[in-house]
C-alpha positions in Angstrom: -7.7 26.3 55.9 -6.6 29.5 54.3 -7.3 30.2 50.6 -5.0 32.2 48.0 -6.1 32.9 44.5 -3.3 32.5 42.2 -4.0 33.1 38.3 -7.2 31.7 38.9 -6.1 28.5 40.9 -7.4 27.8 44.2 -4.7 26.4 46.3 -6.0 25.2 49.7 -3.1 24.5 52.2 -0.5 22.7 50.0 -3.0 21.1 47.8 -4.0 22.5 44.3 -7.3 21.9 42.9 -6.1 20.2 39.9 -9.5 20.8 37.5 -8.8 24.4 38.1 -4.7 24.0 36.6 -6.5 24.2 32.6 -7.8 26.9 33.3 -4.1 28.5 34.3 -2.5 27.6 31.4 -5.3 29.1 29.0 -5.1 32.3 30.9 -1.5 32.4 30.4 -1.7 31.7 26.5 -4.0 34.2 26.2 -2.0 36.7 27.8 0.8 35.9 25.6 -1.7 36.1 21.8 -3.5 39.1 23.1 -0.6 41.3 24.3 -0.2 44.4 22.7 3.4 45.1 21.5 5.2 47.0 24.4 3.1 45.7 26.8 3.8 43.4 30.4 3.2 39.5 31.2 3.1 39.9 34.5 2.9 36.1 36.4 1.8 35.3 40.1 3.6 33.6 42.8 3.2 30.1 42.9 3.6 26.7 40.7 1.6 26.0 38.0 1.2 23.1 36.3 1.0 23.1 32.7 0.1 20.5 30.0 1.0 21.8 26.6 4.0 24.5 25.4 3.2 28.1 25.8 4.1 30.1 22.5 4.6 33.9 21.8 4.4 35.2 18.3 5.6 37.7 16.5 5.5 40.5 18.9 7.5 43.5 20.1 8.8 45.1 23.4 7.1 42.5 25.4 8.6 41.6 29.2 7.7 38.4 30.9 8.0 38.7 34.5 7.3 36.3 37.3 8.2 36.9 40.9 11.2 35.6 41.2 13.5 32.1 40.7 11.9 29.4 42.5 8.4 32.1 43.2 7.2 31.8 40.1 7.4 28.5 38.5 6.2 26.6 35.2 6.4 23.4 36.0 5.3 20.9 32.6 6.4 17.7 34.3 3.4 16.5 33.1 3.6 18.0 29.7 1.5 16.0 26.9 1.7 18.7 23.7 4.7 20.6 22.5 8.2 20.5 22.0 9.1 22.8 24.3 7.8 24.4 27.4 7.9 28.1 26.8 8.6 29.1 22.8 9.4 32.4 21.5 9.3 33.2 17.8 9.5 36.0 14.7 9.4 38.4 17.7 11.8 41.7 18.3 12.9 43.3 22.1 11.7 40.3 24.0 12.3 40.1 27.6 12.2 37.2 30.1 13.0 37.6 33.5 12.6 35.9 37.5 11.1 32.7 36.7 11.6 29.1 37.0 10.6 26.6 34.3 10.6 23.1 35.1 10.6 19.5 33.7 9.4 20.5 29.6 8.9 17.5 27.8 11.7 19.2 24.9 13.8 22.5 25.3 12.9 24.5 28.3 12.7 27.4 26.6 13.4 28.4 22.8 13.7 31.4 20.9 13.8 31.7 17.2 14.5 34.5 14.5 13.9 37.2 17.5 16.5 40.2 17.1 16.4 41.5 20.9 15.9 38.5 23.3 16.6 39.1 27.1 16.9 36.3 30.0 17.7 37.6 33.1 16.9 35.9 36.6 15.5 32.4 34.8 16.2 28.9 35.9 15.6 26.3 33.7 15.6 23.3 35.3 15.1 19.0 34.9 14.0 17.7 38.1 15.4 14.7 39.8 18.7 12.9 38.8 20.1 13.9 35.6 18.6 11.3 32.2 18.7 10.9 28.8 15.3 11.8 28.5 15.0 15.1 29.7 15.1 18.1 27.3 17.8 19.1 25.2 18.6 22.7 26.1 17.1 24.8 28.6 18.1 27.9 27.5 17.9 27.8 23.7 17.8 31.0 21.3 18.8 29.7 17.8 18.8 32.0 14.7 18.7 35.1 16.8 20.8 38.9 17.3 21.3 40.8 19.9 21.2 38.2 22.7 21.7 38.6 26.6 21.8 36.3 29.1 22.3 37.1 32.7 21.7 35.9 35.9 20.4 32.7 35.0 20.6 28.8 35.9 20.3 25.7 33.8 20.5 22.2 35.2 20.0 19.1 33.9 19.7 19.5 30.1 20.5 16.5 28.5 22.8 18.5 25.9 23.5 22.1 27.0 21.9 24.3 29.9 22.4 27.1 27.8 22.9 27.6 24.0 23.4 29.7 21.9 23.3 28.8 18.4 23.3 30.1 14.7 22.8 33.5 16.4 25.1 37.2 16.7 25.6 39.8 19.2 25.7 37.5 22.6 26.2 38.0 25.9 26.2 35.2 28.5 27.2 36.8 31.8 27.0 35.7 35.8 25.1 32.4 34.9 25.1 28.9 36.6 25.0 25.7 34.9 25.3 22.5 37.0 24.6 19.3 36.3 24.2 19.3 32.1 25.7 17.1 29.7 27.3 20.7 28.9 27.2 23.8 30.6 27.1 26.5 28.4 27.7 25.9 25.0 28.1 28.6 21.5 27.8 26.9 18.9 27.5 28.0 15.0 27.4 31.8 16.2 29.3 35.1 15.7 30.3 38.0 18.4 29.9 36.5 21.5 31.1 37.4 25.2 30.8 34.8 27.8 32.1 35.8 31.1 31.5 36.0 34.7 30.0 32.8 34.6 30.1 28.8 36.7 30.1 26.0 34.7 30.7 22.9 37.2 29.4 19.3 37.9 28.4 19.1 34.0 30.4 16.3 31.9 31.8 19.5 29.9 31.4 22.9 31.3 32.0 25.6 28.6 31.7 24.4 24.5 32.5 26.1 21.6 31.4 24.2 18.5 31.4 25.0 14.8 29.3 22.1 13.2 28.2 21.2 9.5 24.5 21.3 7.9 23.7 24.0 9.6 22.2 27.6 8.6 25.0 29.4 9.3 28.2 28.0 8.9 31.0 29.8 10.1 31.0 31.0 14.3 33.5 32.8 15.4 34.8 36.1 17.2 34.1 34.4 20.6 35.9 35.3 23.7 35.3 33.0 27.4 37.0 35.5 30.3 36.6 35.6 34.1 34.6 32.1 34.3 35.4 29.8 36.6 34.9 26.2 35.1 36.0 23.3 37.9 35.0 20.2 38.9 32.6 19.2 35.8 33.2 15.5 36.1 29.7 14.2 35.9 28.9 11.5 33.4 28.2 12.3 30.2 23.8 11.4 30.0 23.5 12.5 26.5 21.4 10.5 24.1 23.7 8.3 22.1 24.7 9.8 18.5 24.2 13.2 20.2 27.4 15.3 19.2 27.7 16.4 22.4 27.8 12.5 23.6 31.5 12.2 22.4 32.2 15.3 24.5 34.9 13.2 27.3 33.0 13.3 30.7 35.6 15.4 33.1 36.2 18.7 30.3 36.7 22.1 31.2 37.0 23.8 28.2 36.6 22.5 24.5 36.7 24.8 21.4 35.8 22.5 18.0 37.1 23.9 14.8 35.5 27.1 15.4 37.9 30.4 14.4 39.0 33.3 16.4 38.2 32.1 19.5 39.8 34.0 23.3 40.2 32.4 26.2 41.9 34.4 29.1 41.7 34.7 32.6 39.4 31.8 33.7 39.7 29.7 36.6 39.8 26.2 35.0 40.2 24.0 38.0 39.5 19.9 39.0 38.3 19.2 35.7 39.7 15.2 35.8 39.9 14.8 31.6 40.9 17.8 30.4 40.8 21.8 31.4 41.0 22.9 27.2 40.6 21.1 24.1 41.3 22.8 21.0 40.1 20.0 18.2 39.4 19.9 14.5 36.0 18.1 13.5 38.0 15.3 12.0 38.6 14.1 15.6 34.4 13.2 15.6 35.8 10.4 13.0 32.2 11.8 11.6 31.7 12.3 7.6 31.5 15.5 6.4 28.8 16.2 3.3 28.4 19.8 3.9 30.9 21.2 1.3 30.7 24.9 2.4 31.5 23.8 6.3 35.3 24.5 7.7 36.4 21.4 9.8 39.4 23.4 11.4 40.1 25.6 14.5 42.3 28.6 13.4 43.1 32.2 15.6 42.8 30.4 18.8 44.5 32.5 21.5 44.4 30.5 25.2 46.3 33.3 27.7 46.5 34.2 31.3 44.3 31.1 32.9 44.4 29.5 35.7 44.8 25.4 35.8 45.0 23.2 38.5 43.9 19.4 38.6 44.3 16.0 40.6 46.5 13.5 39.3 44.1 10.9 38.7 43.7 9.2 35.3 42.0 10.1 32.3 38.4 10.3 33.6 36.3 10.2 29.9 35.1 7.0 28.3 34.6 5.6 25.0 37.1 6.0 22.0 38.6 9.1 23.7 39.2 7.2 27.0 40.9 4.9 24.8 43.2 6.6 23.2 44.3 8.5 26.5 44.8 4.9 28.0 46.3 2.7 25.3 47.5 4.9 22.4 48.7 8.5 24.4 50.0 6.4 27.2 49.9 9.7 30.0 48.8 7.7 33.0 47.7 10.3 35.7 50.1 13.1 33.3 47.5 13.8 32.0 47.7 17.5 29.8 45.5 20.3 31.2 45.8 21.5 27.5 45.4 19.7 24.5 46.1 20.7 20.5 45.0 17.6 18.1 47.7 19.0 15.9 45.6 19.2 12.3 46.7 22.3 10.3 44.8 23.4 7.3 47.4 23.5 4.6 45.5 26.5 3.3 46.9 28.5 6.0 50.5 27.7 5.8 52.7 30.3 4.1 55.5 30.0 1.3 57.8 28.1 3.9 55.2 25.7 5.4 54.8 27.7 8.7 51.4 28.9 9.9 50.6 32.4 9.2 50.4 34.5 12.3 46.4 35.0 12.3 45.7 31.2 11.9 48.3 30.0 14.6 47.2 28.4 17.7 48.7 30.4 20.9 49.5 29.0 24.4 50.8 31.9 26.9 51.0 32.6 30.4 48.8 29.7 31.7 49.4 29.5 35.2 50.1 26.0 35.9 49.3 24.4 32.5 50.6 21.1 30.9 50.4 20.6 26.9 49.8 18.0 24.5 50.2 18.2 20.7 48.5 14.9 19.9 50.3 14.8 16.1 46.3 13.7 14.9 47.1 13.9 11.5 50.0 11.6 11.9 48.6 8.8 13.6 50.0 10.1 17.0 53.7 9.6 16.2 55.2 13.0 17.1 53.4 14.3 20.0 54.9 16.4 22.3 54.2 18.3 25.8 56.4 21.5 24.7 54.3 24.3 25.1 57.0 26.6 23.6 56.0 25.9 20.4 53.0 27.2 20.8 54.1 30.2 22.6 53.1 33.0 20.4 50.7 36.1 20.8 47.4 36.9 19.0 45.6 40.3 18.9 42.9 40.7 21.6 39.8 39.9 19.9 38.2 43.8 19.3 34.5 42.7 19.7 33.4 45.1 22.3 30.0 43.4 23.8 26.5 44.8 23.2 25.6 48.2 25.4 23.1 46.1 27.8 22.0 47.0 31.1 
């Protein structure tokens, strides 16, 4: 039978000599502690199994480069040490690129305090049917600048293929996410561009998500364009008292009380709960201790999408499902937009009206029904007239990072 040496492992037809697998994933930890700043990982062809995560440490201008999605792949399915499969820290100009990671026992792959992180061409992946117990986030950088995403796929992730959190300067471009409790989700992070991307067969495809007791508190300057985000009516897998578990199964889009927030010229199609929520953190029915945390959603400008769904019922369960069914009433009318309706008092002028830059702005949706649920008011005075909301907001001037 024919032989092929692959980082040191022996693989003899389709059968790896397993005592030799060790001896892989010390090779590769060594690569990543001995590389010299500005220097190349370069990985074989091939699937290796590894037991523990993989760590890179405070180093510059280093690529990581396999051969290719689904050539080169980590697989840690049976992973015994770490929290995450691969983990990048306290690092500067790191890039990752055309490689698979597969089944980590936590996160798929993390990145923390690095100002320059790159994916491009990664899949992150869970195995087998969607559970509860696979990783959080396959994708992960938290606490990070100067972030780009491209190319990639996460599936599986039992809260969000790919997040961004607590982080500035972000780009999440031409990605796929299938198959996650969410698809893509920015959460707790400044200047960010998400675009080109497909979010489908997720319980919520794209999040964005200002949450308290975090680092940093306030997100914002966010804008979703030219994604198209249909059919994510999977069931929501999430560990229960997850944040992300009350996100209703069938959700397109769901921006929560995060601030100056764009969302134009998406395809938001077949998404059988709702195509965009736009929702305070009060509707979590969640305390709030964290006194320097904003609960609302404010500068919120929804334009020139695209919206088409099946009259079917409200598809999400739980307290959500309820309310659609027994409070809201809507049958299969169900709104492709919805608008809790709490208003910061803060932001109302002299005459009670919203001042211009903290209004919530509906226009030119192509096919879009509303909802104001009336939150604050128990639900009495909720309407469906979108001209109310019909009002323009500035084009968010955040002009994305110069990455190739």
């Amino acid at each position: 039978m024919k032989t092929i040496p692959f980082l040191g492992i022996v693989w003899v037809g389709f059968v790896s000599v397993a005592a030799a697998q060790p001896e892989v994933q010390k090779k590769i930890q060594r690569q990543f502690i001995m590389a010299e700043n500005g220097s190349t990982i370069a990985l074989d062809e091939g699937t290796f199994a590894i037991r523990s995560s993989i760590s890179l440490e405070g180093k510059k201008n280093i690529v990581i480069t396999g051969k290719g999605i689904d050539k080169t792949i980590l697989s840690f399915k049976g992973q015994t040490e770490g929290a995450e499969g691969l983990r990048i820290s306290n690092a500067e100009q790191i890039t990752l690129e055309n490689l698979t990671v597969q089944d980590a026992k936590g996160d798929a792959i993390k990145a923390m305090n690095v100002n320059g992180i790159t994916f491009r061409n990664v899949k992150v992946e869970w195995t087998g049917e969607p559970s509860e117990t696979n990783g959080a986030y396959g994708l992960y950088p938290v606490l990070c600048q100067n972030v780009l995403i491209e190319g990639c796929t996460a599936i599986g992730a039992s809260d969000a293929g790919i997040y961004v959190g607590q982080s500035k300067n972000i780009i999440v471009r031409e990605c796929k996410a299938y198959r996650n409790v969410a698809g893509i989700e920015i959460e707790n992070s400044q200047m960010a561009d998400v675009y080109e991307n497909e979010a489908t067969e997720n319980a919520g495809g794209l999040l964005v998500f200002d949450l308290p007791d975090l680092v940093q508190k306030k997100g914002g300057n966010i804008r979703l364009f030219d994604n198209d985000v249909h059919h994510n009516n999977y069931r929501n897998f999430a560990p229960k008292g997850n944040i992300v578990a009350s996100v209703p199964q069938g959700t397109g889009i769901m921006v929560l009380a995060t601030s100056n927030v764009e969302i134009f010229n998406n395809r938001i199609l077949q998404n059988h709960s709702i195509g965009t929520s736009i929702v305070s953190y009060y509707m979590t029915e969640l305390p709030i201790k964290d006194s320097l945390y904003y609960p609302y959603p404010t500068g919120i400008y929804v334009h020139d999408n695209v919206y088409q769904r099946d009259a079917v019922r409200f598809l999400g369960k739980g307290r959500t499902g309820l309310l659609f069914k027994y409070k809201l009433r809507v049958g299969k009318n169900v709104p492709d937009i919805i608008y809790d309706g709490i208003i910061d008092d803060k932001t109302r002028n002299e005459k009670g009206e919203v001042k211009p830059d903290a209004k919530i702005c509906l226009r030119n949706n192509q096919n879009a029904t509303f909802m104001n649920l009336d939150a604050a008011n128990n639900f009495k005075n909720r309407s469906r007239d979108v001209s109310k909301m019909d009002c323009y907001q500035a084009p968010l001037k955040y002009t994305t990072l110069s990455m190739k």
